[in-house]
Structure formats: structure tokens, C-alpha cells
N, C-alpha and C positions, 0 to 999 in steps of 0.2 A: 504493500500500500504506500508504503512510504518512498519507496524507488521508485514507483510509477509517478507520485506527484511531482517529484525532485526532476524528477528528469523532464517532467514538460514545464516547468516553472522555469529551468535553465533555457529552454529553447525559447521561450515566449518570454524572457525577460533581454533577450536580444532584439526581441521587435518593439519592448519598449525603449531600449535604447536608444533607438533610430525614429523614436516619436511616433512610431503606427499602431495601427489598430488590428487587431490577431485577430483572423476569424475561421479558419479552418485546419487543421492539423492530419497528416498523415504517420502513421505509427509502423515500422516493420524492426521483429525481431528473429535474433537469430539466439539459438536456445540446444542446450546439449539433450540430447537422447532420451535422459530422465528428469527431465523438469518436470512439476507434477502439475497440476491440472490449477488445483487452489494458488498455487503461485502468481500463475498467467492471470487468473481473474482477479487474484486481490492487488496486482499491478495494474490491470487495467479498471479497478475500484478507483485506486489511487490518483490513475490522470483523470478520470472523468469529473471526481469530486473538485478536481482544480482548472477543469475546461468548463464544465457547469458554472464555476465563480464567474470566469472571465471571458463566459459566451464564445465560447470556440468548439464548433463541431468535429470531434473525430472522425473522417470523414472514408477511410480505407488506408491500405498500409499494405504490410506482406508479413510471411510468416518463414522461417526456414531452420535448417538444425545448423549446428556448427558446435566446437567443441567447448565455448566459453559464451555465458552470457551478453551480447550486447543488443543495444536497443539505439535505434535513431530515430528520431523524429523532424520532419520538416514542417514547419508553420507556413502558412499562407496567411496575410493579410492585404492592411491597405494604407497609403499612406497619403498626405496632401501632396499634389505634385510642387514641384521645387520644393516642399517644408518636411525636409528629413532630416534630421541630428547625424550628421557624417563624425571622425574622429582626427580631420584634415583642417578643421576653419577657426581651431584657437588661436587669437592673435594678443600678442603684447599689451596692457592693460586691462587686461579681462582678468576680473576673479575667476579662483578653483572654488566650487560649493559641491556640498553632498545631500545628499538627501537618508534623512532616518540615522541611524546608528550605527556603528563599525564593531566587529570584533566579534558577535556575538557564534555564528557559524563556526568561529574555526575553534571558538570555546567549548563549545557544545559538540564536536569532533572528538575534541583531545577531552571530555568529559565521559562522551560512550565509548572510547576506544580502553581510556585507561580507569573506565567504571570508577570515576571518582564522587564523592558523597556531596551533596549541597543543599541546602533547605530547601522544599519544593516549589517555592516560589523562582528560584533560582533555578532549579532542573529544568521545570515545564519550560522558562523565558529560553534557555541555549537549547534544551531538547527541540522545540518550536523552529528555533534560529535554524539549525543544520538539517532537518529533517523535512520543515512544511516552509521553507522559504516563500514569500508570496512577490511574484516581478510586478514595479514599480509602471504599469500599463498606465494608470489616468494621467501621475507625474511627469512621465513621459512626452503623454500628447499636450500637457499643462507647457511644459517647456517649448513646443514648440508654437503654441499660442504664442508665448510671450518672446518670442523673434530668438530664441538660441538657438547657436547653430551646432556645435561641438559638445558630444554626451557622450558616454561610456556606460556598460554595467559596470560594476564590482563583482566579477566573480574569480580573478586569480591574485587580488590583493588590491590595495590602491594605491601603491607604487607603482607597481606591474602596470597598472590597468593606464595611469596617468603619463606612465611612459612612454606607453603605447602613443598618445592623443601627442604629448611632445614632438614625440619621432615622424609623426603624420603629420603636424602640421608644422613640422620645424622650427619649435619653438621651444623656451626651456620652463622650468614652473618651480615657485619658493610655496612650499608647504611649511605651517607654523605649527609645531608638535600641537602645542597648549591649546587649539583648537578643535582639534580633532574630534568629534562627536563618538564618544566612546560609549560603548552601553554599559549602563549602569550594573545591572548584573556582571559584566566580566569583572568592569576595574573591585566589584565587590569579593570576587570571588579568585582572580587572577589578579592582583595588587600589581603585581612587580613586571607581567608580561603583559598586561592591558594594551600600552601601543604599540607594542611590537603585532601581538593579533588583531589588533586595529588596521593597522597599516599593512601589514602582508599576509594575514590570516586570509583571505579572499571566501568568495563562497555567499558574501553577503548578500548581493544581488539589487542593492541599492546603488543610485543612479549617480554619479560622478557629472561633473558639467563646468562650463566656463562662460561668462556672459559679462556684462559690463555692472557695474554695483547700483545703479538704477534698475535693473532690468533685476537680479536677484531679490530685491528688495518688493518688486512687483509679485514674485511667485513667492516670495515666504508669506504675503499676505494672501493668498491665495491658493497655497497647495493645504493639503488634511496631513501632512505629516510635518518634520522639523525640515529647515533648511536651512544648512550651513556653512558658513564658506572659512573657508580653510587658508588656503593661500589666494597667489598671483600667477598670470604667465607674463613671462618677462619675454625680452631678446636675449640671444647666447646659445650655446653649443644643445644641443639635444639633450634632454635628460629632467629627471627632479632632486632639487636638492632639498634635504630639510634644514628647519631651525627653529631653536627655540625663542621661547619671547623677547629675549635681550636680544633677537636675531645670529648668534652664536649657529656656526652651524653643530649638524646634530647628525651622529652616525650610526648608522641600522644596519645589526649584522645579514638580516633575512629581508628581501627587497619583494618576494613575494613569489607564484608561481611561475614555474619556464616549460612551455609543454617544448617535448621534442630533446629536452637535456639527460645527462647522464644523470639517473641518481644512486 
């Protein structure tokens, strides 16, 4: 149940990325030999109860064996012509903002992996965080209302994620620790590693973005969740650096996910 939703929450939080509207989904898996019946249907429980939230028909797919579980799904939607969130158009004087809280998914990972104990208040918020992520669809198209052009998910860190948007549109970005919208559960629960799984935890699936601070200012009044802005993008070599409040910079051992790397 829970792989079935995680996995169409991952794909369809890439079309809110891009400011569009999700409306049909194709599903094929590929499945060893002995996968049991209950399996398939409490996976396909899982996406439906999260295609039902966000009006998206499952609409066909395929099925076939192979020796290890995978699952791909392609979304179909729709989007405004010319009004899509690319990760190519951040330019020099634009704020970095996020949307919602950081850290919580990769807390909630590193709490069911290494079955660690936390008051239930604390379980249910990170178990929720990794497990039933929910992608940032209305924020999304909110953002591209309000004329931004340049948006990211979060889902391999927001390092990662912002370096990405750097390298595309050739630009560099000052991130200020002390800002960083940390979820209250980690830093209760993870004291000491709160920004480090803030910042390269990834997984979260909250919406990264860059806009001029009029225009940020417009959506925080105006979106249902928190918006916060973080840093800058400046001019300079590709990349992000961080720093803290005195603007000291600031060094981070783990920069975030690298698909494709040895590990």
C-alpha cells in the first residue's frame, strides 16, 4: 500500500514541479515469479487512494515477470502553454524559497530502517513524511499564477536539487543555514543532524523555487502551506554555497543524492 502510493506521488510530484495539472496515469510492472496476488492489489490500493486525492485516472499500463520488482509509471497531464516552471530561467536577484518543511522523509527512513523509538506524535509526523508523501500539485500551479519561472521538486536533497537549477541556468545560489524551514519533529528528535537531513536528506517532495521578493511575498499570502525563502541566486561559477547568519561560509559533508555514482 505504501509503495504503491510513494511511487505515484514521486511521479506526479514532477508535474507539479513544472506547474501542470496531472490527469491520467499509466502503470506497468514487472514482478518475479512468486509475487502473491495480495501484494499487486494492496499496491494498486495504494496508488488509487493517492490518484483519487488528486483526480488522476489510472488509465492502462502493462504487466510482465522479471527477476526483481520494478514499477514505472508515466503521468499524463496538462499544462498553460508558454506557463511551465523549467529549471533553466533562474537569474541573478531572485530569491531561493521552499515550500513546507525539510528533513522530515529522510528522518522517518533512518527511523524505520534502524526501528528507532519516538513519542507517537513524532512516529506518525516522519512515518507520514517517508511513507504517504503528498506532491505539492495546487503550489505548483499557485507558482505559476504568480509569473515564476524556475521550480524544482525536492526529492534527492536540496542541495542536489538546487544545483541542479544552478547548472541549468548558469547561475550560482547563497543558501543561509539559519533559515532553512526544518521540521519541527526532526530538529526534536535528530538535534544534532536536523540540517544536515534538511539539506541532503531529499525524499521530501516539497517545491524549491526562485522568483523576485515581490513576487514571493504575493504566494506566501496566498498559498495553504508555509513559504520560505532561504537564500539568493547571485552571478558566479555554477554551484551553491552555504552560510550562516554572520554570512561565514558553512561546510556540508553530504551534498545530497547522485543517481548513477558508485556507492
Amino acid at each position: 500500500n505504501e509503495l504503491g502510493w510513494k511511487a505515484l506521488a514521486a511521479n506526479l510530484s514532477d508535474i507539479a514541479a513544472m506547474g501542470g495539472v496531472p490527469r491520467y496515469a499509466l502503470v506497468s510492472l514487472a514482478l518475479p515469479d512468486n509475487t502473491e496476488v495480495d501484494d499487486v492489489t494492496a499496491l494498486y490500493t495504494g496508488m488509487l487512494k493517492l490518484a483519487r486525492q488528486c483526480e488522476v485516472a489510472i488509465i492502462g499500463g502493462d504487466i510482465s515477470s522479471a527477476p526483481l520488482v520494478v514499477i514505472t509509471i508515466t503521468i499524463l497531464g496538462n499544462s498553460q502553454k508558454k506557463h511551465i516552471l523549467t529549471r533553466s530561467a533562474a537569474e541573478p536577484g531572485e530569491l531561493v524559497a521552499v515550500t513546507g518543511y525539510l528533513g522530515a522523509a529522510a528522518a522517518g527512513l533512518e527511523m524505520l530502517t534502524k526501528k528507532l523509538q519516538f513519542d507517537p506524535q513524532a512516529t506518525a509526523c516522519l512515518d507520514r513524511a517517508f511513507l504517504h508523501p503528498y506532491p505539492r500539485i495546487a503550489e505548483g500551479q499557485l507558482l505559476v499564477e504568480q509569473g515564476v519561472k524556475t521550480a524544482i521538486d525536492l526529492s534527492d536533497g536540496l542541495i542536489s536539487d538546487l544545483n541542479q537549477i544552478c547548472k541549468a541556468s548558469q547561475v550560482s545560489a547563497r543558501v543561509e543555514i539559519d533559515r532553512v524551514p526544518i521540521e519541527p519533529m526532526v530538529k526534536a528528535e535528530f538535534s544534532e543532524r536536523a540540517l544536515e537531513l534538511a539539506l541532503s536528506g531529499g525524499e521530501d517532495y516539497e517545491l524549491l523555487f526562485t522568483a523576485r521578493a515581490e513576487v514571493i511575498d504575493r504566494i506566501k499570502r496566498a498559498a495553504s502551506c508555509p513559504i520560505t525563502a532561504i537564500g539568493e541566486i547571485v552571478a558566479g561559477k555554477e554551484g551553491v554555497t552555504l552560510v550562516d547568519s554572520q554570512g561565514n561560509p558553512f561546510k556540508l559533508g553530504k551534498a545530497g543524492w547522485e543517481h548513477f555514482t558508485t556507492r
